[in-house]
N, C-alpha and C positions, 0 to 999 in steps of 0.2 A: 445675205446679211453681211455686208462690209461695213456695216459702222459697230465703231467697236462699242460704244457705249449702249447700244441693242444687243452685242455680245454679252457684257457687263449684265444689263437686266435678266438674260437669258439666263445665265448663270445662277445669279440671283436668285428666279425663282426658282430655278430648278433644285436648286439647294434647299432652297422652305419647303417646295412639293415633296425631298428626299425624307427631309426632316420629319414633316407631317404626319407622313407615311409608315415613318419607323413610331412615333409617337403612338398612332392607331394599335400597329401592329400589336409593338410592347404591352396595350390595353388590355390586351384578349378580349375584344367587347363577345366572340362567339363562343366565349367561357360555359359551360354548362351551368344550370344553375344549383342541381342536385351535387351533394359530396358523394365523393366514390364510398361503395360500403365497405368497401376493403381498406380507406383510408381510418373507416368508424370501427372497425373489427381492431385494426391497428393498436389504436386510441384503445378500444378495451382493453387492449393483452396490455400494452404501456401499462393502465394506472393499479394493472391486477400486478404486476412484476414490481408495480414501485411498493404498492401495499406489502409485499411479500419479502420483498427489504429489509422492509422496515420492521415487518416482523423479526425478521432476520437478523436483525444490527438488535434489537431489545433481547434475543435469547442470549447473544454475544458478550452483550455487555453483561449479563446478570450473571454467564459460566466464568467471566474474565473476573468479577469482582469476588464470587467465589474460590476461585483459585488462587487471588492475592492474599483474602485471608488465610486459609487453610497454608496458603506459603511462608505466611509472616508467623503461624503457630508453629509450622513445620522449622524451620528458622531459630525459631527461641527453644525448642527441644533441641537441635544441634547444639546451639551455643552451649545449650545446660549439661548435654553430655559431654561434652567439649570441657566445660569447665571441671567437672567431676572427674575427669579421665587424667587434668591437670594435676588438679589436688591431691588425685591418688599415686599422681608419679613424683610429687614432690614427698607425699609422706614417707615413701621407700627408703630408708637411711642406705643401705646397701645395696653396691651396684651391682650388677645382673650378673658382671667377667669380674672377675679377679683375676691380676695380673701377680706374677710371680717370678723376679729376677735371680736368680741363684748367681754363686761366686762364679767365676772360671772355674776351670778345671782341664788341668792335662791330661789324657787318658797316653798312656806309655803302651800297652799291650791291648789284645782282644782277646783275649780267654783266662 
């Protein structure tokens, strides 16, 4: 083959034949046509672990929304004894130390 333009076609179609060929391949036409059981076992355990979730995520939310409240009661008893603890240290006229400055004094002797 010296003419190039029979080069040319040779190429050509040897490109489409290359082509063709990966197209088939890619098809899998010798695909089985049963699913694997292990793929269907899969698929069970999947939609049991999403159900179990989702159980999961509803007991979460319902221990979370209890603990908000019980927190925001918890919360308002601080504040109340907080405020009472205030009140009772404001009403104390007198403070806890008394301080007590005396004159100088020169001491001349020790006995």
């Amino acid at each position: 083959m010296t003419s190039h333009q029979g080069r040319l076609y040779a190429l050509a179609l040897s490109l489409v034949a290359f082509f063709l060929a990966w197209a088939v391949i890619a098809a899998h036409p010798w695909a089985a046509a049963t699913p694997d059981p292990r793929l269907r076992a899969l698929a069970l355990r999947e939609a049991q672990l999403r159900h179990e979730a989702h159980t999961v995520q509803k007991i979460v939310a319902a221990r979370w929304s209890r603990y908000r409240v019980e927190l925001k009661s918890r919360r308002a008893e601080i504040a109340r004894v907080n405020r009472a603890t205030a009140a009772a240290a404001q009403a104390i006229a007198t403070p806890a130390v008394r301080v007590v400055n005396l004159p100088a004094h020169v001491i001349t002797r020790t006995s």
